[in-house]
C-alpha positions, 0 to 999 in steps of 0.5 A: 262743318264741326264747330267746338272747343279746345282747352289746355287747362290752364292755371297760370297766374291771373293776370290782373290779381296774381291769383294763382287757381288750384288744379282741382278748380280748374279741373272742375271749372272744365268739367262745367265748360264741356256740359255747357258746350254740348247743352248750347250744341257744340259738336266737340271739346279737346284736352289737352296734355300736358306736365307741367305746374301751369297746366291741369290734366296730365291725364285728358281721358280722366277729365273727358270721362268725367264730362261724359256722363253728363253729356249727351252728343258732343264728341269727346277728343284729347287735344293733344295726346303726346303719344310720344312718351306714353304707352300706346296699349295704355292710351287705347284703353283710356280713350276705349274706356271714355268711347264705352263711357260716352257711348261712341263720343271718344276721339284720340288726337296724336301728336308730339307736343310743343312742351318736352317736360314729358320726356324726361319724366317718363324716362325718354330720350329726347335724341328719340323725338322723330322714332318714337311718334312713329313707332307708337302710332303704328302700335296705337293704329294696329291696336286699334285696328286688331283686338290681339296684336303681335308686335315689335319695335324699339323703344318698347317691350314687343306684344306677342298675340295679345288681346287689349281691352275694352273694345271701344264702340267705334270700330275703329276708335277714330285717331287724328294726328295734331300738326304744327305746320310741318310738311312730314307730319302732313304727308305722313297723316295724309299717307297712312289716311288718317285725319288732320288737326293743324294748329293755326296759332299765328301768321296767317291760316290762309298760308297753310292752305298748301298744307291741306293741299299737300295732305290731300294729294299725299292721301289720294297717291296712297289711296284713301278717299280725300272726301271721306278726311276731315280736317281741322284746325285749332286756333286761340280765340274769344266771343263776346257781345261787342268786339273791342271789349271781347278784345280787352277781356282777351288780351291780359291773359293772352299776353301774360301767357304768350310772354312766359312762353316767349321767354322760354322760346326766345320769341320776342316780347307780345304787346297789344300791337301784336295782339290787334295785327293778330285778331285782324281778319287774316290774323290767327286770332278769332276774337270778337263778336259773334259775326266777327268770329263767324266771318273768319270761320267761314273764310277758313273753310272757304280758302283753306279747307278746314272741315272742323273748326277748335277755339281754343280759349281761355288762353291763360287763366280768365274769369270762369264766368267769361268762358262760360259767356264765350262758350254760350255765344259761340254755340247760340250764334257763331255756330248756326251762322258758320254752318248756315253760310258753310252749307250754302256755299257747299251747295253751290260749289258741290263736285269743286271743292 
């Protein structure tokens, strides 16, 4: 059972100040946070992408790189990459880059994106949404796969026996696919054999364990071995000493941004009642203590499937000092108690699961 972190880098406005943190600082501040979560022994830190004045890295393989040198073990992953509107060649060498860099630690997670600003800035057509995953991921998996690739589609120049460098250390560079919940982004991972991250962001993570069940029979009628798949989820969260003050320390920023979001969406407003219904122990949210936290992660695994769990905090902009408390805590005392309980209830169910 992986356990680790996911970030979006946020630079939204503090919650409590108004103060609104450069993207250099912020940049910097998760820097810090990555070299925290390997030293405490997290076992990986995803980035994510993003285009936008509230969010820091547009570009997770530069922010990831820069972490690599300082680290040692963690495994390094975008979290997501919006293969979408970017040049699969281009995303290969930036993760083969960083897998060089970190000597075997780099992971692409590929997925859509819930924000569209990147369409339209790099000159794509939104109508092309659904075709362009799918004709950039055969492009990404075939490269990754083959040193030269002859290749042709739609939205993209064809490549026509053409090596792409550097080769990365892993053979091949692991791809997972980042889902929202939707069954054709499910079956597709489970058909082309590639692991799955399900971001479990509301409702009840209990209700997605069809997904996991879809996703493996999908993997198993193609062929793949489902007990070699990991899958994972992401989910927003926050560790602290005591469970209702780790609540009130997450809550501002969780609703400041959840609303900005909101008003976007046309999702109604998100007040503190459904902030509590969430944290509760069939709820989305993983805030509170070290136990807390740990039981939620356990029942994950047990009723869902999970294999890899991403905590996804800060949500919004929070005091870096918080994060850096919620990494230590999550990486001393959530982890061993997730994977002590996990292994255990693994021995005994062996050949069931």
């Amino acid at each position: 059972m992986e356990i680790g972190i996911s970030t979006f880098v946020e630079t939204s406005p503090d919650a409590h100040t108004g103060e609104v943190m450069s993207h250099a600082q912020r940049l910097r501040e998760v820097v810090e946070e990555i070299v925290l979560a390997d030293k405490v022994g997290l076992d990986v830190y995803g980035v994510g992408e993003h285009h936008r004045k509230d969010y820091a890295a547009s570009s997770p393989a530069v922010v990831l790189a820069a972490a690599a040198a300082q680290t040692s073990r963690i495994r390094l992953t975008s979290a997501v990459t919006v293969l979408s509107s970017d040049d699969p060649v281009r995303v290969f060498q930036d993760f083969s880059t960083l897998d060089g860099i970190s000597n075997g630690r780099a992971e692409i997670m590929a997925g859509r994106g819930s924000f569209i600003e990147s369409f339209p800035l790099f000159g794509y057509d939104l109508q092309n949404y659904d075709e362009l995953f799918d004709e950039k991921l055969d492009l990404l998996l075939q490269i990754c796969e083959h040193e030269k690739v002859t290749w042709s589609g739609k939205h993209r120049a064809a490549i026509n026996n053409l090596g792409v460098y550097p080769r990365p250390v892993q053979n091949p560079l692991p791809v997972w696919i980042g889902s929202g919940g939707n069954r054709e982004s499910v079956i597709r991972a489970g058909l082309l054999g590639l692991p799955l991250v399900l971001a479990i962001i509301g409702g009840r993570p209990i209700q997605f364990a069809p997904l996991v069940q879809l996703y493996k029979r999908a993997a198993a009628q193609a062929g793949h071995d489902v007990s070699k798949l990991p899958i994972a989820s992401h989910s927003h969260g926050f560790v602290g000493e005591e469970t209702e003050a780790a609540a009130d320390k997450f809550f501002p920023s969780t609703q400041a941004t959840m609303n900005v979001i909101g008003r976007e969406r046309g999702w109604g407003h998100y007040d503190r009642a459904s902030f509590d219904a969430a944290r509760s122990f069939e709820g989305a949210l993983y805030v509170g203590d070290p136990e807390t936290v740990a039981q939620k992660i356990i029942h994950l695994r047990k009723h869902v499937g999970i294999t890899r769990f991403f905590l996804h905090v800060p949500l919004g902009t929070m005091p870096h000092e918080d994060v850096m408390r919620a990494i230590e805590l999550l990486g001393t005392e959530v982890a061993p108690r997730v994977r002590e309980e996990v292994a255990r209830w693994e021995a005994e169910n062996e050949g069931s699961i």
